[in-house]
C-alpha positions as a printed NumPy array, in Angstrom:
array([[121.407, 119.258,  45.314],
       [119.819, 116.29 ,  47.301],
       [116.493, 116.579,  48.867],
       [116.397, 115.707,  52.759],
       [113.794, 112.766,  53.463],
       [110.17 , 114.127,  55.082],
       [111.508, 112.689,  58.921],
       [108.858, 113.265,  61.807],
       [109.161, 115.721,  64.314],
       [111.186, 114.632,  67.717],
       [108.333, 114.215,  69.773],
       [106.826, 111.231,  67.465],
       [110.215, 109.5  ,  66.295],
       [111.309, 106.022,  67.465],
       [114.561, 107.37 ,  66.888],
       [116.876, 110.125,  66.392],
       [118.074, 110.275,  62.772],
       [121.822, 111.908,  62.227],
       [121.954, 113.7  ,  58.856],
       [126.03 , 114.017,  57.337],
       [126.123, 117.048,  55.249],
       [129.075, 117.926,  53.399],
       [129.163, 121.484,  52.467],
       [130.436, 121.641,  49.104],
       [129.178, 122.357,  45.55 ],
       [129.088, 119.332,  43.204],
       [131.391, 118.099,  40.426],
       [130.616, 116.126,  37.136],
       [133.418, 113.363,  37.296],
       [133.429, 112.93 ,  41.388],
       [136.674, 114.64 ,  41.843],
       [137.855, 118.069,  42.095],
       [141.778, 119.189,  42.398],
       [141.684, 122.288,  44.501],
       [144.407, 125.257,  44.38 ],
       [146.036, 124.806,  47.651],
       [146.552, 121.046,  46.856],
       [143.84 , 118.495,  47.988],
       [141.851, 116.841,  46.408],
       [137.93 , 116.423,  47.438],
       [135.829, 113.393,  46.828],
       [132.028, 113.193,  46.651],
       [130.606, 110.888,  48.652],
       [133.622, 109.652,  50.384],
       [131.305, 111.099,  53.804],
       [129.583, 107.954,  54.069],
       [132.843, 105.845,  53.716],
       [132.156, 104.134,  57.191],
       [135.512, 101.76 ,  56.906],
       [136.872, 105.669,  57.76 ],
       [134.906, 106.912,  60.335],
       [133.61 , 103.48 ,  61.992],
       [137.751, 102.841,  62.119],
       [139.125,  99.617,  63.042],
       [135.487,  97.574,  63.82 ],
       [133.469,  99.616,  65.433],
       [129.558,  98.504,  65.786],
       [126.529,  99.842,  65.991],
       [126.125,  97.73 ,  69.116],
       [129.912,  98.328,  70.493],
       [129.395, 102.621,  70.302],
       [126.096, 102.251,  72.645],
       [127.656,  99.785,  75.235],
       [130.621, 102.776,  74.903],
       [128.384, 105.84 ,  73.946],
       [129.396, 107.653,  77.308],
       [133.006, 106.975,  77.664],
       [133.324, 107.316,  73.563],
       [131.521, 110.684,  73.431],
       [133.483, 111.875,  76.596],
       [136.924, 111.297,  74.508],
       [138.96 , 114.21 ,  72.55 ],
       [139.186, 113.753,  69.13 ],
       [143.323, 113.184,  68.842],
       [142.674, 109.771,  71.549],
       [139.277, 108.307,  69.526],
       [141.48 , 106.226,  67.39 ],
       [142.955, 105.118,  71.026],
       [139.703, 104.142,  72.628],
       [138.213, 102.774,  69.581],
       [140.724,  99.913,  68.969],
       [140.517,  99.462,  72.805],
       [136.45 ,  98.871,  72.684],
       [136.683,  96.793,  69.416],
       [139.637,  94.789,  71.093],
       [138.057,  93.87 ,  74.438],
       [134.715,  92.653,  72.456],
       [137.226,  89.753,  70.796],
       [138.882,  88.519,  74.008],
       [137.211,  86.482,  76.308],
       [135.069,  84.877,  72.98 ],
       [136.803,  81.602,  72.697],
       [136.766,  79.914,  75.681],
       [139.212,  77.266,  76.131],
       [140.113,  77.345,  72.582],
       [142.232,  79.443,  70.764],
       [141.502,  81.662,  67.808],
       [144.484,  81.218,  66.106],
       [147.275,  78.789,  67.348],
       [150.304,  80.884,  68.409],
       [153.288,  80.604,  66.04 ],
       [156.513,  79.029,  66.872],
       [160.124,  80.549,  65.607],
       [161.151,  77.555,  63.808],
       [164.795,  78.555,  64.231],
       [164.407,  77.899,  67.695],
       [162.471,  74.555,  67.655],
       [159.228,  76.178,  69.069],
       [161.208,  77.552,  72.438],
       [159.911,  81.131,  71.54 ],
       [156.342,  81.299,  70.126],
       [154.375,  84.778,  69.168],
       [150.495,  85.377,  69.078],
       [148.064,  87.846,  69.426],
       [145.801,  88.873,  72.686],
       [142.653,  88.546,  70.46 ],
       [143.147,  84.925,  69.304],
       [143.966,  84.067,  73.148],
       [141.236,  81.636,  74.513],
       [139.668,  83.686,  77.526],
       [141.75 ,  81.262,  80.27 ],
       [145.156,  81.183,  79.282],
       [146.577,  77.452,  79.496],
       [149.227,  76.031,  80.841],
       [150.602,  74.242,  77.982],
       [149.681,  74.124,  73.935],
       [148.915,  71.456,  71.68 ],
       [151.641,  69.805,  70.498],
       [153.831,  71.243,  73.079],
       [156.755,  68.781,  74.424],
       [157.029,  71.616,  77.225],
       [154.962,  73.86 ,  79.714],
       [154.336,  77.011,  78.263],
       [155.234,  80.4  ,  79.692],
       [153.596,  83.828,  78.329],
       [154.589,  87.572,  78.052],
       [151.113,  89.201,  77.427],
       [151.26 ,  92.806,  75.891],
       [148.331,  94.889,  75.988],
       [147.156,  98.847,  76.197],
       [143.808,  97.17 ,  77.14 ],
       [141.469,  95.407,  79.825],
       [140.2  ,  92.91 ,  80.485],
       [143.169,  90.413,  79.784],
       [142.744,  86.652,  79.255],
       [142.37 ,  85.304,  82.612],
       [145.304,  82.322,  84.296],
       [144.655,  79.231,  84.524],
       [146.514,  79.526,  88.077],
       [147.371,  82.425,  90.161],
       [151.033,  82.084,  89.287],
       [150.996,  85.41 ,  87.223],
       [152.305,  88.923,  87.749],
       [151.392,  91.603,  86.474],
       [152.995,  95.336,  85.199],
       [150.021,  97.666,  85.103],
       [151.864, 100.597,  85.358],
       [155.162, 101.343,  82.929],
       [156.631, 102.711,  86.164],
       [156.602,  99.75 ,  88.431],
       [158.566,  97.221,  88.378],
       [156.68 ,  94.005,  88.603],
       [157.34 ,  92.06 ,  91.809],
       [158.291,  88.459,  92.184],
       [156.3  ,  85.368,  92.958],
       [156.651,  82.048,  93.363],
       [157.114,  80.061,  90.003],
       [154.914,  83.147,  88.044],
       [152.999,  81.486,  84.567],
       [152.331,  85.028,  83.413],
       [153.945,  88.354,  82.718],
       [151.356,  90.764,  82.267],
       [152.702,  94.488,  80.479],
       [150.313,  97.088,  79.784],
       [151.68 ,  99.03 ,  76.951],
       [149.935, 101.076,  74.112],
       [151.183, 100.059,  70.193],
       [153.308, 101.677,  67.581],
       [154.492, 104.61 ,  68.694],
       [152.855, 105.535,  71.482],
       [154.961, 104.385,  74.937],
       [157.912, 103.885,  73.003],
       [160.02 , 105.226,  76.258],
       [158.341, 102.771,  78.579],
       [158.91 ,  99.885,  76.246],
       [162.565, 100.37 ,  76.356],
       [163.346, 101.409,  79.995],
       [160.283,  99.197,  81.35 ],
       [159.1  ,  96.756,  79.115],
       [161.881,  95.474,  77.058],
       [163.969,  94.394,  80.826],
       [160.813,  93.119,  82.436],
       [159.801,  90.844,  79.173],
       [163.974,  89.976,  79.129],
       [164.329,  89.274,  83.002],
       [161.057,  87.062,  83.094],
       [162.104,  84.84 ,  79.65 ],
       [165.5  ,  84.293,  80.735],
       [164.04 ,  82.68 ,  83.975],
       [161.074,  80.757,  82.12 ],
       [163.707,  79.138,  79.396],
       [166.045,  78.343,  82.471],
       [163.686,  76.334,  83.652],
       [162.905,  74.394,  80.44 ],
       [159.656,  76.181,  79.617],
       [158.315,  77.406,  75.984],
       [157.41 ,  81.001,  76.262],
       [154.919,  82.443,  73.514],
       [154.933,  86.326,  73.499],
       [151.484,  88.152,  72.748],
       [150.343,  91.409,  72.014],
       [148.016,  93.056,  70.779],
       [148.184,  92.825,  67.342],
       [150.51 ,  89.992,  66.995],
       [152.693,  92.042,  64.826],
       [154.514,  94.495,  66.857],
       [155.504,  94.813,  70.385],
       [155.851,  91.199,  70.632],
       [158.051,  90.8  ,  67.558],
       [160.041,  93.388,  69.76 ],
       [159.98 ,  91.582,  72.65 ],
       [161.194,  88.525,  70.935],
       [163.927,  90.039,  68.299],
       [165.483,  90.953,  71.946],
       [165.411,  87.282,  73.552],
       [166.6  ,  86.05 ,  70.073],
       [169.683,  87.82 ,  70.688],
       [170.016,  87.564,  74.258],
       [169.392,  83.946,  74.769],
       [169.875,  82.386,  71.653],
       [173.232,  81.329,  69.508],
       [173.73 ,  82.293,  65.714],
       [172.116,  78.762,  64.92 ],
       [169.222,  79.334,  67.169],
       [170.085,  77.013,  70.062],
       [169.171,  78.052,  73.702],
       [172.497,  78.915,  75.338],
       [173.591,  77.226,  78.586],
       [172.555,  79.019,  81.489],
       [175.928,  81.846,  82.42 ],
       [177.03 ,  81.129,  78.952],
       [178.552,  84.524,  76.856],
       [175.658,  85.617,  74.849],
       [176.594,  86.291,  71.225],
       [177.554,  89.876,  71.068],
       [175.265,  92.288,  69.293],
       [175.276,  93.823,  66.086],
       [173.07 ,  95.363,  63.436],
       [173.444,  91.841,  61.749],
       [172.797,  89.346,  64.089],
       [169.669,  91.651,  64.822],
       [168.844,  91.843,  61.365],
       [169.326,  87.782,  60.966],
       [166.841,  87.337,  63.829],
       [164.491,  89.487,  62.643],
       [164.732,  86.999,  59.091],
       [163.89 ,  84.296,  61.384],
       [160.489,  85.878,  63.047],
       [159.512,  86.928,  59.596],
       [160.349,  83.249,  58.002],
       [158.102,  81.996,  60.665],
       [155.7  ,  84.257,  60.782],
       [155.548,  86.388,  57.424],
       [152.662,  88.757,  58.766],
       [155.189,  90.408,  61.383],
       [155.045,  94.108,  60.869],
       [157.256,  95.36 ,  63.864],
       [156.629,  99.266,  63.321],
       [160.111, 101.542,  62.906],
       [159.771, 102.732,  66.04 ],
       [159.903,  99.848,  67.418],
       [162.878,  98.153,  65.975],
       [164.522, 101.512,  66.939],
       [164.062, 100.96 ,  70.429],
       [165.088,  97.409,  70.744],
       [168.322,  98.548,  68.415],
       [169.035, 100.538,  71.485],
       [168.439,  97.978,  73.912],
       [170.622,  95.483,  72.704],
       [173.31 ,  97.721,  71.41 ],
       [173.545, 100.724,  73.954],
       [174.467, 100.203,  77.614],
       [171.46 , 101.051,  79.899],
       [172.933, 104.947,  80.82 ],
       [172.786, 105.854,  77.721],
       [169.345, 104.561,  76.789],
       [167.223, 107.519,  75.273],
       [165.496, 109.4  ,  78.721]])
């Protein structure tokens, strides 16, 4: 049995201590196989890579405390990774975190990063880049990194269809990752990301995809240009060429040249299942 600490009484404390108790009787070796098939740790309560999640801080949950402790349980994972997110964008200024990574099959025409390595103005071209530079940004969460123009649009809603402008630098989707959304990234997101790439490589620009984690919806996103806009040796096709037609092999080859470029992709199943359908089903019999 462990012995609470002597703590002063509310009225005197400098600060309001939060005891974890877990109800349970102790064990010699740490672990205990119960009858109806779990198994309980000891001290696996104070595990905070569990309950702090994905980088939560002492400092992030008080800036949140009131929109954290006014979540349900079943959306904390949610609004966690949002908080933790937002704290790295914007820290970088005009540099990036990590460079984006080109698809070497395609001679750095299609690029893919992540939202948190994005410098907090999003430029105009990249280092080492023989061409302007487009971008697709993917993200359940705000702020975004800011333009370095107002040539952007922007898809805040997977219901609307983004409207055009003049010459627009940015494609902004707002889209949560892995499985959640997976309808609006196929009806909404996957056409909108298509639509606005086509245009951007017409015109002879680089476009680098982002999301959040750099591993999912944008490897999505640019499995389907691969096979849209790209031949079986990874040249850009001529603008009202025949695209290559679509199987489960040219996917799959595509998807060999994201991961041969960038070996930490990690496009979930979901996800791979909805571009499948994209490419390979005509849009009336996409899953409503």
């Amino acid at each position: 049995m462990s012995i609470f600490p002597d703590l002063p009484t509310h009225e005197h404390a400098k600060y309001l201590p939060i005891i974890c108790v877990s109800a349970s009787r102790q064990v010699h070796d740490g672990v205990e196989r119960r009858l109806n098939g779990f198994s309980y740790v000891q001290g696996s309560g104070d595990d905070h890579e569990l309950w702090g999640m994905q980088g939560l801080t002492p400092a992030l949950f008080w800036k949140h405390r009131e929109e954290l402790l006014g979540t349900s349980r079943g959306e904390l994972p949610h609004a966690v990774e949002g908080f933790v997110q937002q704290s790295k964008v914007g820290q970088h200024g005009t540099e990036w975190r990590a460079q984006p990574t080109p698809v070497t099959a395609t001679s750095g025409q299609l690029l893919i990063g992540s939202v948190p390595d994005m410098p907090s103005e999003v430029p105009c071209t990249l280092p080492g880049a023989d061409s302007p530079v487009s971008f697709v940004i993917v993200s359940a969460h705000t702020p975004l990194p800011q333009s370095c123009s107002d040539n952007d649009i922007e898809l805040a809603e997977p219901q609307k269809d983004p409207q055009p402008q003049k010459d627009p630098h940015i494609l902004r989707l707002k889209l949560a990752e892995g499985k959640k959304d997976q309808l609006a990234f196929l009806q909404t997101v996957l056409p909108a990301a298509t639509r606005f790439i086509k245009a951007r490589l017409a015109r002879g620009n680089a476009v680098c995809i982002c999301c959040d984690t750099g591993k999912d919806a944008s490897i999505g996103i640019a499995l389907a240009a691969l096979q849209l806009f790209f031949d079986d040796g990874g040249a850009l096709l001529e603008p009202g060429a025949a695209g290559c037609t679509a199987s489960k092999d040219s996917i799959r080859t595509r998807l060999q040249w994201i991961i041969a470029s960038k070996p930490a992709a990690n496009p979930s199943r979901a996800t791979l299942k909805r571009v499948n359908e994209f490419l390979l089903s005509p849009p009336s019999f996409r899953r409503r």
